[in-house]
C-alpha positions in Angstrom: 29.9 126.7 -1.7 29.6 123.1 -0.8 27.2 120.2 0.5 27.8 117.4 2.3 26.7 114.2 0.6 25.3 111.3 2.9 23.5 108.8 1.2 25.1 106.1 2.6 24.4 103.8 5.8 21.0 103.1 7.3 19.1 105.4 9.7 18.7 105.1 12.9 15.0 106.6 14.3 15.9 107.9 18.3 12.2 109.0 19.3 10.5 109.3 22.7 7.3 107.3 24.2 4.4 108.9 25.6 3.6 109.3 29.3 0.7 107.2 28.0 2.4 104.9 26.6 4.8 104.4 28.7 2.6 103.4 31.6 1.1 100.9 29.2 4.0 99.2 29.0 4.9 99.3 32.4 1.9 97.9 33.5 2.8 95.1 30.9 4.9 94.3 32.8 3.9 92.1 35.5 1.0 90.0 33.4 4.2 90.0 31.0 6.2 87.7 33.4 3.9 86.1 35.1 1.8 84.7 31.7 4.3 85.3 29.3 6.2 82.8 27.4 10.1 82.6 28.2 11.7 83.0 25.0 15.2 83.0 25.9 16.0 79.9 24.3 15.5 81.3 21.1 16.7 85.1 21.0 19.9 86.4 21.0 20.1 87.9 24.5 22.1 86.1 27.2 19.2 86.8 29.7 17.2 84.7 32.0 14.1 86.5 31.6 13.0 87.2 28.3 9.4 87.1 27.5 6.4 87.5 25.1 4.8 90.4 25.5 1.2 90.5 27.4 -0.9 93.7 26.4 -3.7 94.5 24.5 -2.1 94.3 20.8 -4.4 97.0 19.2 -3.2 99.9 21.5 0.2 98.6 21.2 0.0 99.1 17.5 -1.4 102.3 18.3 1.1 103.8 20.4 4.3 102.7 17.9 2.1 103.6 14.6 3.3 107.1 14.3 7.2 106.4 15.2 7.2 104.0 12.7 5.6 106.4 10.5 8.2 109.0 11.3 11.3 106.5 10.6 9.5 105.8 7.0 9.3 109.2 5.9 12.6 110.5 6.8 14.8 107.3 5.0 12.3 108.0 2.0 13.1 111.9 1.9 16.9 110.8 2.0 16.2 108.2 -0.5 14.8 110.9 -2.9 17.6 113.2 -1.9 20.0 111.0 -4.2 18.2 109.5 -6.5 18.7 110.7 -10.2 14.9 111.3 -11.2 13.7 112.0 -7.6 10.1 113.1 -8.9 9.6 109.2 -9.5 10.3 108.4 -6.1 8.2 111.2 -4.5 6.4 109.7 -1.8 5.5 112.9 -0.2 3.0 113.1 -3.4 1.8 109.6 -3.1 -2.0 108.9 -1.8 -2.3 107.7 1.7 1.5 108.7 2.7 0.3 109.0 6.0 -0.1 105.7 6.8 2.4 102.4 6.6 1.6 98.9 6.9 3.2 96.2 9.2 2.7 92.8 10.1 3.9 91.3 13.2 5.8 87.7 13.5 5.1 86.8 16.7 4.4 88.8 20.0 7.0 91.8 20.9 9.4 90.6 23.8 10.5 91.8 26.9 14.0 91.6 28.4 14.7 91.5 32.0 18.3 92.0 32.2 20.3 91.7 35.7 23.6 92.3 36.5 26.3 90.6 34.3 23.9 89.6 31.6 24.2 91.0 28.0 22.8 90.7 24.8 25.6 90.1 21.7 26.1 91.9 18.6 23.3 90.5 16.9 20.7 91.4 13.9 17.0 90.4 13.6 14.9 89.3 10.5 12.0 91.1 8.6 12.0 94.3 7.6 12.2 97.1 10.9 13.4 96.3 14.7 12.7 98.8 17.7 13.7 98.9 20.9 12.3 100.5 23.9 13.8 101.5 27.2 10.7 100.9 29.6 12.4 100.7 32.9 16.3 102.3 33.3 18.1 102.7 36.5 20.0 105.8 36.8 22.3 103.2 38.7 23.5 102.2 35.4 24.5 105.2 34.0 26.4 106.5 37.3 28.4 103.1 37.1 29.3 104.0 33.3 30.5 107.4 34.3 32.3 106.1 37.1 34.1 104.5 34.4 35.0 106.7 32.9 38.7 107.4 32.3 39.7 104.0 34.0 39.4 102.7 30.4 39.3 104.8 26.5 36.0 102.7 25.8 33.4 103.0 28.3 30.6 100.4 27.6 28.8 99.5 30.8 25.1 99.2 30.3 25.2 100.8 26.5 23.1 99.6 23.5 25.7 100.1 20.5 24.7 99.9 16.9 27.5 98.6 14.5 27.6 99.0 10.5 30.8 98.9 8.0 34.7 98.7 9.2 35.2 102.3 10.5 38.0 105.0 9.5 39.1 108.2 9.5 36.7 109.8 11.5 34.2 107.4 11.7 34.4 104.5 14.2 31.8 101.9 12.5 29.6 102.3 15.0 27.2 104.4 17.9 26.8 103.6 21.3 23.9 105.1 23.3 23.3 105.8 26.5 19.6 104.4 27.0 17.7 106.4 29.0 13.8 105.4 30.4 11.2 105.9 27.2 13.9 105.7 24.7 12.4 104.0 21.2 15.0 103.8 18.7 13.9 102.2 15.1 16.5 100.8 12.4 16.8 98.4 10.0 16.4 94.9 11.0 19.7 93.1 9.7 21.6 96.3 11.3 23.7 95.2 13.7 23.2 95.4 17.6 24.1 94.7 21.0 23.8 95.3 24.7 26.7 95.4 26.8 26.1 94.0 30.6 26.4 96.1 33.9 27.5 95.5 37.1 25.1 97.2 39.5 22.6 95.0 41.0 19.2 96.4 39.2 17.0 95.1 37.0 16.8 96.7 33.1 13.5 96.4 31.5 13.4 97.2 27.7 11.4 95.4 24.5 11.9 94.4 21.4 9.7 93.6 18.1 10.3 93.5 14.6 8.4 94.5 11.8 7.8 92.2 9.2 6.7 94.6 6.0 6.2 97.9 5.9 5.1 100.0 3.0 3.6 103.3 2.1 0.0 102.9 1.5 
């Protein structure tokens, strides 16, 4: 009899959007470039086009309420997993669990990303970043298969997610495959990056972060 023990490392939410959502963010898009501030002068990603999002914020919040909900819960039921008086940290018999709170420090962003551009290994501030695969060519996955066995590290088009040094067994970090709807939630200062590809396609995803969150 044993149990595998893993309270360590942050968590890493891998949901999927709505049909309905999706098209709201799709039809973001062009309002999104055509009125949207560029804000590739101060973000991370070694993009071009990198823009303020332009939507109606209320269904945004809407439509990412209940995956933020979902990422909440599940690092809290690990959380009480390993605590030593877990009835203390119960939230599941708190009032109102249903619901988190979240504040916003400026619009979400959208990247545009073309061929060669990438976004570095990178954290953001507050509390909770997401990212969302709105728009992504199956281009870019066939030219990271292609790859395939031409080098032991494939990394064409992937989002990887790096924490700790890596060992035995465990590399230190996940790379994804992004795939169109994707929405992945994780801690803000957990580090992050985009690697660039070399078809000629445009990649359409967003970012925002999530300045507090807390169970009501």
């Amino acid at each position: 009899m044993y149990k595998i023990l893993q309270p360590f490392a942050p968590m890493i939410y891998h949901g999927q959007c709505s049909e309905e959502f999706l098209k709201f963010l799709q039809d973001s898009l062009d309002p999104t470039r055509e009125e949207g501030e560029n804000m590739s002068h101060v973000l991370a990603g070694n993009m071009e086009e990198q823009f303020k999002m332009v939507s109606e914020p209320a269904t945004f919040v809407e439509h990412i309420y209940p995956h933020v909900l979902n990422y909440v819960r599940a690092c809290h039921e690990r959380y009480n997993e390993y605590v030593l008086e877990p009835d203390q940290y119960d939230v599941s018999k708190s009032e109102g669990v249903t619901g988190v709170k979240f504040d916003f420090p400026a619009a979400p962003w959208i990247n545009f990303q073309h061929k060669h551009e990438f976004n570095p290994i990178h954290m953001h501030g507050g509390a909770l970043s997401a990212v969302i695969m709105i728009d992504i060519p199956i281009e870019i996955e066939e030219s990271f298969r292609e790859s395939q066995g031409k080098t032991n590290m494939p990394a064409a088009g992937l989002l990887e997610f790096v924490y700790g040094t890596g060992g035995w067994l465990h590399s230190g970090s996940h790379k994804v495959i992004p795939k169109t709807g994707d929405f992945f939630i994780f801690p803000a200062n957990l580090k992050h990056g985009v690697y660039p590809f070399t078809v000629d396609v445009e990649r359409v995803s967003m970012s925002f972060n999530l300045i507090d969150v807390e169970i009501q």
